[in-house]
N, C-alpha and C positions, 0 to 999 in steps of 0.2 A: 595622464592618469596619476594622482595620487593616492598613497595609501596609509593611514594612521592607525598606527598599532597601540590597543588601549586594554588597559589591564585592569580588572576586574579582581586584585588580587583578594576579597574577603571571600568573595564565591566562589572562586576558582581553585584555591591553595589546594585542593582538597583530589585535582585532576591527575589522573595517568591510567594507562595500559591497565584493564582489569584481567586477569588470569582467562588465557584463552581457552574455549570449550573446544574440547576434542572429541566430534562426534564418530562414534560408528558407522553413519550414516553414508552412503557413497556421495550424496548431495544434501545440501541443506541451507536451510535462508531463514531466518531469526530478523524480523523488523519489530521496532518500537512506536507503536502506532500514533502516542501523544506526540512524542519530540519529529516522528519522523527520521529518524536513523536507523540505519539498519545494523545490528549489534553482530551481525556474525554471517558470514558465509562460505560456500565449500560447493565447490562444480557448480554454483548456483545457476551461470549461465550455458551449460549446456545442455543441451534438448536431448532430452530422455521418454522411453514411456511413462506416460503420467497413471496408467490403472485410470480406477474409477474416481481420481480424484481433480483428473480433466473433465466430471458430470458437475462442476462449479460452473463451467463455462456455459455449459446446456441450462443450468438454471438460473445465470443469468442474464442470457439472452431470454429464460419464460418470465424472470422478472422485469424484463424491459418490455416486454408484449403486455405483463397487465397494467404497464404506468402509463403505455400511450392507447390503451383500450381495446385491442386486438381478441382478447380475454378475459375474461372475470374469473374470481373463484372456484364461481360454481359452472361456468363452462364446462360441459359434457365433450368429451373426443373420445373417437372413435380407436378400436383397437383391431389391426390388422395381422393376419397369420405371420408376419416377419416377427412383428411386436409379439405374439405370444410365442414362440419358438427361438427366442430369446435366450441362451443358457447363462449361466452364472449366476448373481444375484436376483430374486426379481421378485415381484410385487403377486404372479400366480397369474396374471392375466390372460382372458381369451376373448377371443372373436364379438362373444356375446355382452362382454362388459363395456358402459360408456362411464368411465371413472372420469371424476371433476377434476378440476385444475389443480385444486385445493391437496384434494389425492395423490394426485401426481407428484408433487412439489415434496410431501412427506415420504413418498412412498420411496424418491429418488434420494432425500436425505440421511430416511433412516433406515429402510433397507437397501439401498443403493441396485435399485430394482433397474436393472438395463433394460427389461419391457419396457416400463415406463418410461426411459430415457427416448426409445423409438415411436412412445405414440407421440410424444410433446414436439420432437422432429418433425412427426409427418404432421402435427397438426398446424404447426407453424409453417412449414415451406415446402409442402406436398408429400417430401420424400429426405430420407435420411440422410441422403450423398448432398442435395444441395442445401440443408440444413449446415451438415459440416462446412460445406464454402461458407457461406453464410458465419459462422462462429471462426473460423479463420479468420476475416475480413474483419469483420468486427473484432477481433480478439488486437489485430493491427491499429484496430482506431482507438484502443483504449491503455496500448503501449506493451500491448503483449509483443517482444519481438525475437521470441526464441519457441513458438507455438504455429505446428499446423495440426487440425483436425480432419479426420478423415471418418470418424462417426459422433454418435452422441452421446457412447456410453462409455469409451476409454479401453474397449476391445481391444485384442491384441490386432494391429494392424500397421502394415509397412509405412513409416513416414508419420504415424500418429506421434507427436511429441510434443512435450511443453519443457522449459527449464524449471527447477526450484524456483525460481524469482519467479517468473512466469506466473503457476501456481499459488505463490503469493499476493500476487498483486492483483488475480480475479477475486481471492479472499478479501482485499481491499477495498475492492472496488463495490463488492457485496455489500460490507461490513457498513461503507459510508454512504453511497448511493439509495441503498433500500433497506433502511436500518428497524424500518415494519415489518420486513420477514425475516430479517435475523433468526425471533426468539426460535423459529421451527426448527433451528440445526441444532437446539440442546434438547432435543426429544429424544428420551433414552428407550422409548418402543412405540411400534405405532401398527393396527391390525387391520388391514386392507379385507372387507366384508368375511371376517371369521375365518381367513381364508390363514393355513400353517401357522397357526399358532406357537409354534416353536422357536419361526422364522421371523419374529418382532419387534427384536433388540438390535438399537444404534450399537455399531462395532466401533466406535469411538472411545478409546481408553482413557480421554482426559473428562470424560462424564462421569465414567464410574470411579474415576479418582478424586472424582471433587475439586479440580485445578480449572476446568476450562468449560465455554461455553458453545464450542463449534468447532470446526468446519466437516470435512472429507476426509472418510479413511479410502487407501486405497491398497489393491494385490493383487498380481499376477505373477506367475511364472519369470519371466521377462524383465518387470519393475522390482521384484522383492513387496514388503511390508511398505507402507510408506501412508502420513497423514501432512494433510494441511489443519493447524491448528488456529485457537483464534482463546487465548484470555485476559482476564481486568482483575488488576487486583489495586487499590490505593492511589486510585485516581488514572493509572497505566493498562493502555493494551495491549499487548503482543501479539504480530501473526508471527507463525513459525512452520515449517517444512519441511521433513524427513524426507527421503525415499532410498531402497536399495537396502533395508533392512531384511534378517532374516526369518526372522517371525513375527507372531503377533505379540507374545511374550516382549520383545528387544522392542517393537516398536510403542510397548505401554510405557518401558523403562527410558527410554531416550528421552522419549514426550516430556515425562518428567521430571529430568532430571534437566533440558531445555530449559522448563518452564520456570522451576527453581533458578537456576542459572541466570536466566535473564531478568528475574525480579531480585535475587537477593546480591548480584553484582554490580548492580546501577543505580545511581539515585538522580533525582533530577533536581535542576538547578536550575533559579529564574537568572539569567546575567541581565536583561534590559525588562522591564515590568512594563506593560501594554501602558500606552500613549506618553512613555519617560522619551526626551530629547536624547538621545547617543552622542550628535556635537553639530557645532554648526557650522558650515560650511560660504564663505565668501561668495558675494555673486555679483556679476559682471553686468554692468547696463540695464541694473533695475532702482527701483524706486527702495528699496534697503539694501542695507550693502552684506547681511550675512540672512542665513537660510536654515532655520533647524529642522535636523536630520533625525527622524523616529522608524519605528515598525511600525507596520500594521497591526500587531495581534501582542507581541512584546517578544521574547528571545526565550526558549526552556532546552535546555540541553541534557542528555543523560550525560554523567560524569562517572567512570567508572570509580569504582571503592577502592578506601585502602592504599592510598599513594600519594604520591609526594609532586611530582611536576606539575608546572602549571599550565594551564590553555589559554592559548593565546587568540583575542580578540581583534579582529583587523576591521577597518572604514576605509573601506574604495569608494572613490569619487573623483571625475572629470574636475580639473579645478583651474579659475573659477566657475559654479554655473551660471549659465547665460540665461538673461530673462527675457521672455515673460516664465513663470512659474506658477503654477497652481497645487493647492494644495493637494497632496495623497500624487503628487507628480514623484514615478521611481526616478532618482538620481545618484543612486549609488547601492552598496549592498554592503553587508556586514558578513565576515569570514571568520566562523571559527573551527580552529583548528585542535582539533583533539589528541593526542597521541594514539595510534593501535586503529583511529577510527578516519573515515572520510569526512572532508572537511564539509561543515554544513553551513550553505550560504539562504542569509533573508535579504529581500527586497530592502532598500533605503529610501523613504520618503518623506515628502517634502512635509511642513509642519503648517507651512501658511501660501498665501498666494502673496506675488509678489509683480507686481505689472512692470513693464520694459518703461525705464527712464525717458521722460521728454527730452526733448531739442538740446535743452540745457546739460543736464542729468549726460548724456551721452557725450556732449564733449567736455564736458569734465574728466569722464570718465576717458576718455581716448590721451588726454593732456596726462592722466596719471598714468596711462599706460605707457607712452614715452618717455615719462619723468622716470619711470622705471627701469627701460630699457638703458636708457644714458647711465643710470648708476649703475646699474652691469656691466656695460661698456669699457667703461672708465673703470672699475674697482674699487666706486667710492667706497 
């Protein structure tokens, strides 16, 4: 394995450690959704109660029942005495109402109606309790690996827990999976058949701040104050994660001052612009003797503000590579390293195809490789 260390000094001069946020928060996970970095975190990886901000998970296991057809919109389910006996937040539901999917999906959003989180349960997998298998399992197939579920509405209950990251990363998974129900998480009230009128309003502080577009507030006893957040602002998105706060007050104020944080401390930088060559690379027993090394998509990194060191760009690569080659073939990756942050590695791919050398081509190739050795040997 070799590695080429390459300097990007006009884009980079500009790199270092941006002033770290010191949240109140007992947990908390700050990702930058463009670049893919994650700009801050704090107990992110242990399992906590997640509130009602583990009902991401429940919606979206119901957005994955309406992609493969299981439900529609306007799908009627049915509502049973568990589902309307329900306390906490809730949509008002009884026995006699068959609210549509549509409803449901708002009702869990923006009143955060744990009724409704139990009829979606039981309409999807009979019953609540294997509902929650169900949303564990699945929560493990989509890299949740600090989450078990044990209902559908984020109840207080023994073993119910998600980490900060966790909770992040179903927001993500939201965000880019089904990005046709997004707009429903920025509904700042929504009135389930005339029914408490009082009771209408998204409890989501970064709405009526005007900073954000989503996700989940959540509270209990147990969790404290806590939201999963989701905003864009100048081409960037942020999800971000509180929990363990003590009011709702402290959790408007965190939010915001997160959100500030993470947009007015970072800027982004292109270091490799989609389909630019990074370098090329020697190759063994093919019909050309070098191989240029690209991205996929091109290279953008957050660079923190404000400082003086620089970030260093590295090319890992097995050398020489051995042919045959095809183009968009991964053969190495590209490592940059940030100071304050984790290093963020792309794919290295191949630029062309390149077919394995004939009869000839190959002992050519074998004669230079011993003509090599001997000069090592020797110390010409």
């Amino acid at each position: 394995m070799r590695a080429f260390l390459l300097w990007f000094a006009a884009a980079l001069s500009l790199a270092a450690p941006a002033r770290a946020f010191d949240t109140t928060a007992t947990s908390a996970w700050v990702y930058d959704v463009t670049s893919g970095t994650v700009l801050m975190e704090k107990n992110a990886d242990v399992p906590i109660p997640p509130a009602s901000m583990s009902k991401l998970m429940t919606l979206y296991m119901l957005y994955e029942a309406l992609e493969d057809g299981r439900v529609q919109m306007d799908t009627r389910l049915p509502v049973s005495s568990r589902a309307r006996q329900m306390g906490g937040s809730t949509m008002f539901l009884n026995e006699l109402d068959r609210p549509t999917v549509e409803e449901l999906i708002k009702g869990i959003i923006v009143l955060s109606g744990n009724d409704a989180c139990v009829v979606v349960a039981e309409g999807l997998a009979g019953t609540e309790e294997a509902f929650a298998r169900q949303m564990t399992e699945r929560g493990r197939q989509i890299g949740l690996t600090h989450s078990v579920f044990k209902n559908s509405t984020g109840w207080p209950a023994e073993g119910h827990v998600m980490s900060a990251e966790d909770m992040g990363l179903v927001a993500l998974r939201i965000i880019e999976d089904f990005p046709q129900y997004y707009s429903d998480f920025a509904l700042t009230e929504f009135r389930f058949d005339d029914r408490a009128p009082a009771n209408r309003y998204n409890r989501n502080p970064i709405l009526r701040q005007g900073i954000g577009d989503g996700l989940k507030t959540g509270h209990t006893q147990e969790a404290g104050y806590g939201l999963v957040g989701s905003a864009a602002q100048d081409g960037r998105r942020i999800i971000f994660v509180v929990s363990g706060l003590q009011s709702d007050r402290a959790r408007a104020e965190e939010s915001e001052r997160i959100v500030n944080w993470a947009f007015r401390q970072f800027t982004m930088q292109t270091l490799v612009p989609a389909g630019e060559t990074v370098t090329e690379a020697p190759v063994w027993l093919g019909t050309a003797s070098r191989v240029g090394l690209t991205t996929e998509n091109g290279v953008n990194v957050l660079v923190p503000a404000g400082a003086q060191d620089q970030v260093t760009v590295e090319v890992v690569y097995d050398s020489p590579i051995p042919a045959p080659i095809a183009k968009g073939d991964p053969v190495g990756r590209l490592v940059v390293t940030i100071p304050g942050a984790r290093e963020a590695v792309t794919p290295l791919i191949a630029t062309a195809d390149i077919a394995e050398a004939g009869f000839l081509g190959r002992i050519k190739g074998a004669v230079m490789k011993l003509g090599q050795r001997a000069i090592a040997a020797t110390g010409i």
